[in-house]
C-alpha positions in Angstrom: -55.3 -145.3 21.5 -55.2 -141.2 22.4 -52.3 -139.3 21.6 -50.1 -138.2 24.4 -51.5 -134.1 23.2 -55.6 -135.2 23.7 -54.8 -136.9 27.6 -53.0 -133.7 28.3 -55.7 -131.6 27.0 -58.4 -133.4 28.9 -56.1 -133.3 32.0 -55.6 -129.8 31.5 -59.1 -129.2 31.4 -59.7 -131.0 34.2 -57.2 -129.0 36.0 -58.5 -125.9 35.5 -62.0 -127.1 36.3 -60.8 -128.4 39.7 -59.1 -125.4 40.7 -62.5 -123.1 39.6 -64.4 -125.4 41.3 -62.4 -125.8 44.9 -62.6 -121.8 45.1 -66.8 -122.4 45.3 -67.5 -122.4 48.5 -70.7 -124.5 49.6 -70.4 -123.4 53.1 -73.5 -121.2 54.4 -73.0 -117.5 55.1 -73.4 -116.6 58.7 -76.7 -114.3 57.1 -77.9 -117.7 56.0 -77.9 -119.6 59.0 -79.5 -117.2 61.2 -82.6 -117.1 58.4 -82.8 -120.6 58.5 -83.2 -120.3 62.7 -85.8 -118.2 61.8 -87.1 -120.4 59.4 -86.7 -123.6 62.0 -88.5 -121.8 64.5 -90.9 -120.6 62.9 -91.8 -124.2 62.0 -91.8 -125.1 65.1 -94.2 -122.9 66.1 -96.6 -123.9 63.4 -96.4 -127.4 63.7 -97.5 -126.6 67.9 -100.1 -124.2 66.7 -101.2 -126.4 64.0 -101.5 -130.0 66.6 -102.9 -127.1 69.1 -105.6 -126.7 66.2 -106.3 -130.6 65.7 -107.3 -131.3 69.2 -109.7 -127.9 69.6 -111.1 -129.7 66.4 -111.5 -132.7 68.0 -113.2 -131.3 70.7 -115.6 -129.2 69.1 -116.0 -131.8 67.1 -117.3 -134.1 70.2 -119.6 -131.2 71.7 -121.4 -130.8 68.2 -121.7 -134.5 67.9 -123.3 -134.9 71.7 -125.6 -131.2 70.6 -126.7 -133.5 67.5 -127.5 -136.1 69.8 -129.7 -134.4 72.0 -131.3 -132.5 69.2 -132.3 -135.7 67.7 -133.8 -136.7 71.1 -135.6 -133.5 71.6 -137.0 -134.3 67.9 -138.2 -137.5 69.0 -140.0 -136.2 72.0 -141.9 -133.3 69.6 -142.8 -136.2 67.7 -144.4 -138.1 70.1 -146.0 -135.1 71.8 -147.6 -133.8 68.3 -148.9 -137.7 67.7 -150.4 -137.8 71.3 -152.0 -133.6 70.4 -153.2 -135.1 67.2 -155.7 -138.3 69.0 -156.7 -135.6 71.7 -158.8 -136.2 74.0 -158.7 -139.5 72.5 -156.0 -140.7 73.8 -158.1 -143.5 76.1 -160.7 -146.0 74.0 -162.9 -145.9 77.1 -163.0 -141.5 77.3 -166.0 -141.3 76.2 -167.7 -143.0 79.4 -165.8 -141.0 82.1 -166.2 -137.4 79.8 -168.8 -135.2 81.4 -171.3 -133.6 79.3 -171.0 -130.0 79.1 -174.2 -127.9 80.7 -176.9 -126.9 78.5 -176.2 -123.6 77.0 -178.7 -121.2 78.5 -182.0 -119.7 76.3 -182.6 -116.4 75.9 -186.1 -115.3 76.7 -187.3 -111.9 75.4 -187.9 -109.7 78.7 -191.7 -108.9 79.7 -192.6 -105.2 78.9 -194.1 -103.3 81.5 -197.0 -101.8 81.0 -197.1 -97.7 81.9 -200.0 -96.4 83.9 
């Protein structure tokens, strides 16, 4: 066992530890609190600017997705128009029995000289 003098020295220290410790205050200064108002509000306000943020993603988001969409449409269309600009005037098997021939280019004859009296 501990002698009677080592209890009274730990309870001693333990005394004196209370008493420093009780005059600690944990309590927050009035300074304190209104900083962490601020603080909460300001918070606030970023969470709402921040959600406010997420849904103008989402919808510019959806508009780039339908632009991309009819982008990809348009590019389809080119396509199709360059293939049918590639065959022409191809485009029919049978064109070449409903084309009219083009007129004969006309011939250039040297002009008669006159003669001079």
């Amino acid at each position: 066992m501990k002698s009677p003098t080592t209890i009274k020295g730990i309870l001693a220290i333990a005394a004196v530890a209370m008493v420093g410790l009780s005059s600690c205050s944990n309590k927050a200064t009035e300074e304190q609190m209104k900083k962490l108002g601020d603080l909460d509000r300001t918070r606030d306000g970023l969470r709402s600017d921040l959600e406010r943020a997420k849904g103008n993603l989402a919808d510019v988001q959806g508009k780039l997705a339908a632009q991309d969409r009819d982008l990809a449409d348009c590019n389809r269309q080119t396509a199709a128009v360059r293939e049918g600009l590639a065959s022409w005037p191809n485009i029919w098997a049978d064109s070449a029995d409903w084309r009219i021939a083009p007129p004969p280019a006309p011939t250039m004859t040297a002009p008669a000289k006159k003669k001079h009296k």
